[in-house]
C-alpha positions as CSV (number, residue, x, y, z in Angstrom):
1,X,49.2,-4.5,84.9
2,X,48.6,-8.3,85.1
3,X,44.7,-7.4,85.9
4,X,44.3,-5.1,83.5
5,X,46.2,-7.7,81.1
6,X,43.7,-10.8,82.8
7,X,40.7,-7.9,81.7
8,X,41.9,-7.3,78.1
9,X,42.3,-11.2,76.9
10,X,38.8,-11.4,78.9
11,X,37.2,-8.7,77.0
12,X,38.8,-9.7,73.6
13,X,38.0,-13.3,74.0
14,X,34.2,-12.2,74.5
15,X,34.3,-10.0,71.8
16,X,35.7,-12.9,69.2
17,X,33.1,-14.6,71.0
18,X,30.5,-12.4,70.1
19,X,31.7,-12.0,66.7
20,X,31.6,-15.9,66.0
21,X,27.8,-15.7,67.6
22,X,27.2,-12.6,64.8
23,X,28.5,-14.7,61.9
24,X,26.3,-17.4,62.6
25,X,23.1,-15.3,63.0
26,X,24.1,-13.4,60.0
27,X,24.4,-16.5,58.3
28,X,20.6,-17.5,59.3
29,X,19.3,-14.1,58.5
30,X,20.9,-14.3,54.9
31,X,19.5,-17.5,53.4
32,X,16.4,-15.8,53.5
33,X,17.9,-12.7,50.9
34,X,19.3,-15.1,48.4
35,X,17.7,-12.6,45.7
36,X,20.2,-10.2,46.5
37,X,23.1,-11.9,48.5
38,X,26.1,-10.0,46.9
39,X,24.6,-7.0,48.0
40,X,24.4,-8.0,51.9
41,X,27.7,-8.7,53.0
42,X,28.5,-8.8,56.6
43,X,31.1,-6.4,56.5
44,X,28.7,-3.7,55.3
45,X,26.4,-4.5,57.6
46,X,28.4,-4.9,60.7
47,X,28.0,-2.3,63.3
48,X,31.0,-2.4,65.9
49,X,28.1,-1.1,68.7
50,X,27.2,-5.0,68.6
51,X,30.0,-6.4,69.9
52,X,29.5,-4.3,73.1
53,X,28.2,-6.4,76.7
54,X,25.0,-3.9,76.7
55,X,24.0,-5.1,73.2
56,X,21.6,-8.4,73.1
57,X,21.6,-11.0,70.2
58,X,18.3,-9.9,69.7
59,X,18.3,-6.4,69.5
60,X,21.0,-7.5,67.0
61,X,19.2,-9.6,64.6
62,X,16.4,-7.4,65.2
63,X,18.9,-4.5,63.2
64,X,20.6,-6.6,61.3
65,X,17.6,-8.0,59.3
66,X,16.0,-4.5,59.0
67,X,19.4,-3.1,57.0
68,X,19.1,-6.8,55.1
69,X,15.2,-5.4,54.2
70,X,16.1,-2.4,53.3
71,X,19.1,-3.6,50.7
72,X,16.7,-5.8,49.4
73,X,13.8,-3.1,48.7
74,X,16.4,-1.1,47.8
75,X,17.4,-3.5,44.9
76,X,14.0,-4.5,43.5
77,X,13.5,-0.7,43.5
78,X,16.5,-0.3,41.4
79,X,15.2,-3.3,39.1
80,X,11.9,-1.9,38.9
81,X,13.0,1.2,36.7
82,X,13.9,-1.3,33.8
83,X,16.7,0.8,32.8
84,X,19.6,0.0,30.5
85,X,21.6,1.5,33.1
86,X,20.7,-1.2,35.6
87,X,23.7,-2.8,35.9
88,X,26.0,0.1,36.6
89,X,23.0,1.3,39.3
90,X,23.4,-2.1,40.9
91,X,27.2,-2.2,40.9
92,X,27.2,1.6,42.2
93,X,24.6,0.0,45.0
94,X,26.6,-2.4,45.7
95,X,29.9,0.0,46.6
96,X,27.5,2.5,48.7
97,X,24.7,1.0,49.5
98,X,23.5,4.5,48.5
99,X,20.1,4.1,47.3
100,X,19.6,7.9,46.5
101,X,23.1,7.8,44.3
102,X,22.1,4.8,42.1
103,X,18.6,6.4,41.4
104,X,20.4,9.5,40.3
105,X,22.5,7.6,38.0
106,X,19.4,6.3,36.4
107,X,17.4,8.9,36.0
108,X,20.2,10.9,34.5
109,X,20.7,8.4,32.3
110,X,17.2,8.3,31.0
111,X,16.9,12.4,30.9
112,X,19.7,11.6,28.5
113,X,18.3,8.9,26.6
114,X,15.2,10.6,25.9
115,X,16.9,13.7,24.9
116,X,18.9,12.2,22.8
117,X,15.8,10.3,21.3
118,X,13.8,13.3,20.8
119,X,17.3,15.2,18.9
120,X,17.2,12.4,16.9
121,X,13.2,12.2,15.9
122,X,13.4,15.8,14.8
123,X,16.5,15.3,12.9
124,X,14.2,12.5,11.4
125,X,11.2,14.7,10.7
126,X,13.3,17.3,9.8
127,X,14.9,15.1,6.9
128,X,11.2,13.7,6.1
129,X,10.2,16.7,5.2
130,X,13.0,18.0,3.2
131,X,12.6,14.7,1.2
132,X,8.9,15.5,0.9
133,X,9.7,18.5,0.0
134,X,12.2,17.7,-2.8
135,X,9.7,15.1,-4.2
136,X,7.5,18.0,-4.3
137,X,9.8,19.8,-6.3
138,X,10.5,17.1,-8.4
139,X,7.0,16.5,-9.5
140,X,6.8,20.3,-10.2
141,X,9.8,20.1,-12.4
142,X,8.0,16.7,-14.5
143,X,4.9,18.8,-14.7
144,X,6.5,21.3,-16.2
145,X,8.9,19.8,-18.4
146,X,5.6,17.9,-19.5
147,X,4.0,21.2,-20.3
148,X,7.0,22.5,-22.2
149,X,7.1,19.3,-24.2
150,X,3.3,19.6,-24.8
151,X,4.0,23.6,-25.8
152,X,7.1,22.5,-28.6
153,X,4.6,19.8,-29.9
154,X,1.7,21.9,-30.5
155,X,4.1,24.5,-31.8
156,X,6.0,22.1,-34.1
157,X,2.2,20.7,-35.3
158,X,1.1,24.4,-36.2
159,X,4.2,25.4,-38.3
160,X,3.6,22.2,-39.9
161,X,0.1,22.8,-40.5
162,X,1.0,26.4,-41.7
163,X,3.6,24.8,-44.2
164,X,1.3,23.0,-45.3
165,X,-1.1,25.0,-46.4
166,X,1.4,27.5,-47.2
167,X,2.4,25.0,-50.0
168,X,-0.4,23.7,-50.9
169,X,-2.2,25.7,-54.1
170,X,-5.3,27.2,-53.8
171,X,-7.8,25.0,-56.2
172,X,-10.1,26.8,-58.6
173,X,-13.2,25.2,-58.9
174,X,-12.7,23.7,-62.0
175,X,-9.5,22.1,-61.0
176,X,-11.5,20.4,-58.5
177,X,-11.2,16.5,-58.6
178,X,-14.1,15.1,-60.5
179,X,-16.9,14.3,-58.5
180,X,-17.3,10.6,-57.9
181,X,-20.9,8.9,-57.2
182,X,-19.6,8.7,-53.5
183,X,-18.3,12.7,-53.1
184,X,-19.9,15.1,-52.0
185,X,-19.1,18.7,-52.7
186,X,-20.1,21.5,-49.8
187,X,-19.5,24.6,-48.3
188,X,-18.5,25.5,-44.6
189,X,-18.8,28.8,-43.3
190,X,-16.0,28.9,-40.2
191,X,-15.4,31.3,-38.0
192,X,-12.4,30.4,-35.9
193,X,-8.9,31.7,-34.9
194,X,-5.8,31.0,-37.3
195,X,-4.6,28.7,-35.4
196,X,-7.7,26.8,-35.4
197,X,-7.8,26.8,-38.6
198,X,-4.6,25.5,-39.3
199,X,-5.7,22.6,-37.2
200,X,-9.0,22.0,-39.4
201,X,-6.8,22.4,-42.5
202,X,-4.0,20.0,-41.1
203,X,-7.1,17.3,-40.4
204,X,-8.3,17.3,-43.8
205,X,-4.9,17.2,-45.0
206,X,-4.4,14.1,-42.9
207,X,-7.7,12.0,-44.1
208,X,-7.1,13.3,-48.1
209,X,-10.1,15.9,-48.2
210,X,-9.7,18.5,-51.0
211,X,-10.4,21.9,-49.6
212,X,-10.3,25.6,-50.9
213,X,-9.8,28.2,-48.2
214,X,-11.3,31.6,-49.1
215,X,-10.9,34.1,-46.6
216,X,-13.9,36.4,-45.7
């Protein structure tokens, strides 16, 4: 028992030993991955095979900077995707040093973003085009409302015209006005619908021209 006691405070004293010698290296092999220190702590690193007599300091460093490479690729991986998700990726990264897991967050979340984006450009277009649409409509409605209003007018102006003439007496030659040196009496043969007419009748009515109307 006192041997194996003499053995045990030998083999824990080398071991605290050895620890104290991997702190130190690890301490060296970290200024150099100051870009992504928080992400290369010792304790994640630390493989409890080292602290065996068959393992060199070497072979050691030789490991522990290729896990400290690999975190730090790892990272600027991660950085490179210029996500909005970044941070959460990093601090995922951080807890796992899962490379595979924090990529999968990304992309997950950009699958999502742009899905999202793309609901939300055809809700756009789609309420582009019912605006376009109703603009449309609208200027259908003015154009006819237009025509309508144009329709009443020409209307109104033709059962004007026909009261017009309806009240004004038919003029026997000699109840013509007296002809003036600057008159001049004449004849016009017109062929032409009523409603033409009415308009013909309504413009000499409008500039004082004596007419008679004889129908043919």
């Amino acid at each position: 028992n006192a041997i194996n006691e003499q053995v045990q405070a030998f083999e824990e004293k080398r071991r605290k030993e050895k620890r104290e010698e991997i702190q130190r290296m690890y301490e060296d092999c970290a200024s150099e991955y100051e870009d992504c220190r928080e992400f290369i702590n010792l304790d994640k690193l630390y493989d409890s095979k080292w602290e065996n007599v068959s393992v060199s300091m070497k072979s050691i460093k030789k490991d522990m900077t290729e896990k400290m490479s690999a975190i730090q690729t790892a990272v600027s991986s991660i950085k490179a995707m210029r996500s909005d998700k970044e941070p959460d990726a990093l601090a995922l990264y951080e807890r796992t040093l899962n490379l595979n897991d924090a990529i999968q967050m990304i992309t997950t979340y950009e699958q999502n973003k742009a899905d999202a984006l793309k609901r939300e450009e055809e809700r756009r277009q789609r309420e582009e085009e019912r605006r376009r649409q109703a603009e449309i409509e609208r200027a259908r409605a003015a154009e006819r409302e237009a025509i309508r209003r144009e329709e009443q007018i020409r209307k109104e102006e033709r059962e004007k015209a026909q009261q017009t003439v309806e009240q004004t007496p038919v003029i026997a030659d000699d109840e013509l006005p007296f002809e003036q040196p600057s008159t001049v009496t004449a004849f016009y043969r017109v062929v032409a619908t009523p409603a033409e007419l009415e308009e013909v009748e309504m413009a000499f009515n409008s500039i004082g021209i004596y007419f008679e109307r004889r129908t043919v």
